[in-house]
N, C-alpha and C positions, 0 to 999 in steps of 0.2 A: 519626706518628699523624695529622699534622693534614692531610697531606699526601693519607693513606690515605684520610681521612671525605670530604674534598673530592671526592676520582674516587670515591665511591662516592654521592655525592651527586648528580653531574656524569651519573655512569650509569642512575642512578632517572630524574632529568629529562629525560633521551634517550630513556627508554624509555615514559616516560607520555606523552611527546610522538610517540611514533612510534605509540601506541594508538589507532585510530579505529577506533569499532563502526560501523557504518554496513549496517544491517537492509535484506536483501534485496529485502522485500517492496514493490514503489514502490507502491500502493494508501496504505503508513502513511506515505509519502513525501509524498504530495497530502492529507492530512490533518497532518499532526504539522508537516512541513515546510509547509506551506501557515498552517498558525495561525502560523508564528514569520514567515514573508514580511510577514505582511498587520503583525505587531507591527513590522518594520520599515520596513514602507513608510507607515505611520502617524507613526514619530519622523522621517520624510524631511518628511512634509506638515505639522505643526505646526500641525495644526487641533483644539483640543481640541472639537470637536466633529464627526467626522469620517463620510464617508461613502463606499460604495463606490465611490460614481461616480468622487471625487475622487483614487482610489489607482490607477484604471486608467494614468494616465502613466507609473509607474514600472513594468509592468509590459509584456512583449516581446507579450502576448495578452491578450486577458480574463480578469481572476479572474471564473472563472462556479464556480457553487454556493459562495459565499462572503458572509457577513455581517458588517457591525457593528454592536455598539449600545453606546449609552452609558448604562450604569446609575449613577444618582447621581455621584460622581467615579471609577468608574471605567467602563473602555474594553474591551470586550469583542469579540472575532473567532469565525465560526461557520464551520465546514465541513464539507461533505455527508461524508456518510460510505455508501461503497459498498456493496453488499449482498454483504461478500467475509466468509465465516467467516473464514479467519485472522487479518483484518485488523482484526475485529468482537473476536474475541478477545486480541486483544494491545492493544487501546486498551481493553476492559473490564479486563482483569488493571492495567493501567499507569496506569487514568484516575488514581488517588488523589497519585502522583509528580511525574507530567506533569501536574498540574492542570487538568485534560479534564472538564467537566461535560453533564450534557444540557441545560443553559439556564444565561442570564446568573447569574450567583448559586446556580446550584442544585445539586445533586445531584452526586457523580460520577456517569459516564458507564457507562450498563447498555445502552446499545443502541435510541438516539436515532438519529432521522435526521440532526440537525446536529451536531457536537461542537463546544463552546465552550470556551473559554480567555479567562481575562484577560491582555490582550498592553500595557495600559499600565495608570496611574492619572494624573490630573491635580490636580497639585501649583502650587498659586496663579498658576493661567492656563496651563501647563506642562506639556507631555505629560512622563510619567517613564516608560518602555515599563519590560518585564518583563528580568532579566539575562540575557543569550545573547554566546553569541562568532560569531564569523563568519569562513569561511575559503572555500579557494578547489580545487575538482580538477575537474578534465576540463574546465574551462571550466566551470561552474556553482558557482553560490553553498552553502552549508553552514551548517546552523547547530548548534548546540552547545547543548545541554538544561542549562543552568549548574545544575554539581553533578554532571553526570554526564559517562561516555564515550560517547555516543550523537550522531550526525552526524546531519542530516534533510536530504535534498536540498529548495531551496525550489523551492515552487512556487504560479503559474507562473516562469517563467523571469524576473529581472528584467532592464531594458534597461542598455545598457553602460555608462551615466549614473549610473543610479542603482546599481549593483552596484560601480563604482568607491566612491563617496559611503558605500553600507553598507561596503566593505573598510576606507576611511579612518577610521567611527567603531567597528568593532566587530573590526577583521581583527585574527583571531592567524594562528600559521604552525603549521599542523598538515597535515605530508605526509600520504599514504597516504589519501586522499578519493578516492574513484572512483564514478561511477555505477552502482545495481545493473543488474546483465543482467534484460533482460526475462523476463518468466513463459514457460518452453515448455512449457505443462500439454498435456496430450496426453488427449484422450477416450478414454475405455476401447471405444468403436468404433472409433476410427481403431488402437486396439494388437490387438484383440480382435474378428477378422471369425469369424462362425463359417461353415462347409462349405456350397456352392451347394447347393440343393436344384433335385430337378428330377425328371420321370416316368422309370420304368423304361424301358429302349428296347424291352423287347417284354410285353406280358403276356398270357397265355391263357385266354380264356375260350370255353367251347364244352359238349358233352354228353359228354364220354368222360371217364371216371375216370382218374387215373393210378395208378401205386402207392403214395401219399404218403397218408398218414393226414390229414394238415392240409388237405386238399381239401373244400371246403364247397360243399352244397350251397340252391341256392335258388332254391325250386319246380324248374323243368327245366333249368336252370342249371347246373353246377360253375363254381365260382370256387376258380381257383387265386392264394392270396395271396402266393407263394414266387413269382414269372416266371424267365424263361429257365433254367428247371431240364431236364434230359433229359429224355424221357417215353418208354415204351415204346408 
């Protein structure tokens, strides 16, 4: 019996470790994953006052559209959020979890330009960032919504330096992390041409009636609106 609970214990933990959500959309990727970078690249710098200028080193680009500010003790990260419906709708549905506001302090998040996140507090001189796990697939960093099965790829990219330094303080081992495939959204013009338009190759107009009823006259005109029909 004890033997039994053991491999079934053994089985549970294989399997919740083989679980990684990781949300297609990269749009929630540069927002979601982007607030937990910028929390970790704040416990790298150890500046309880900190600034964005200061976090570009650990980073392989610029974080652009990216803010921080510090409200009383604690430490807050802002990022643009793109004008993508699905991706407007799945941080409105999730702000309250993901603790996503529209300002330092304020509100969940209904559809703000910036989304904010508390990504630390400072505890007697002391950054204390917010809890996340940190792993590793395709070559890019991951982080882990503590509490949940949700994977965020970071972003931007962090440099090989500091991605090492986050794996040493925060790496778990959770396989199955892959980068999402790009959007191939396809316009409904490029699926959906409609039929050339172009003129009739011959059309008749002159004085003689034919025998077709639809033959319109105007003033001394017939105008045949039917073309290359036989005529007697």
């Amino acid at each position: 019996m004890r033997k039994l609970l053991l491999v079934i214990v053994l089985i549970v933990s294989i399997s919740s470790c083989a679980f990684a959500d990781v949300e297609p959309d990269r749009e929630l990727h540069k927002v979601i994953g982007g607030l937990y970078s910028l929390a970790a690249a704040v416990d790298l710098n150890e500046n309880v006052k900190p600034d964005i200028s200061q976090l570009r080193k650990y980073f392989a680009s610029s974080p652009d559209d990216m803010k921080i500010s510090r409200v009383k003790n604690s430490i807050w990260a802002g990022v643009e959020v793109a004008k993508n419906s699905d991706t407007r709708n799945y941080l409105r549905s999730h702000s309250q979890e993901l603790g996503i506001a529209e300002s330092p302090e304020g509100s969940a998040w209904l559809g703000g330009q910036f989304a904010w996140m508390k990504i630390a507090d400072v505890v007697k001189g002391k950054i204390v960032p917010v809890k996340f796990s940190v792993s590793e697939g395709d070559g890019k960093i991951f982080f882990n919504v503590h509490g949940q099965n949700s994977w965020w790829m970071a972003n931007p990219d962090f440099t090989d330096q500091a991605s090492q330094e986050i794996l040493s303080r925060y790496g778990v081992n959770q396989p199955n992390l892959h980068v999402p495939a790009k959007s191939s959204r396809v316009s409904i013009y490029d699926s959906v041409r409609p039929s050339a338009v172009g003129t009739p190759e011959k059309m008749h107009v002159g004085r003689k009636r034919s025998s077709f009823d639809m033959d319109i006259e105007l003033g001394n005109v017939i105008f045949d609106p039917i073309p290359n029909r036989p005529r007697n």
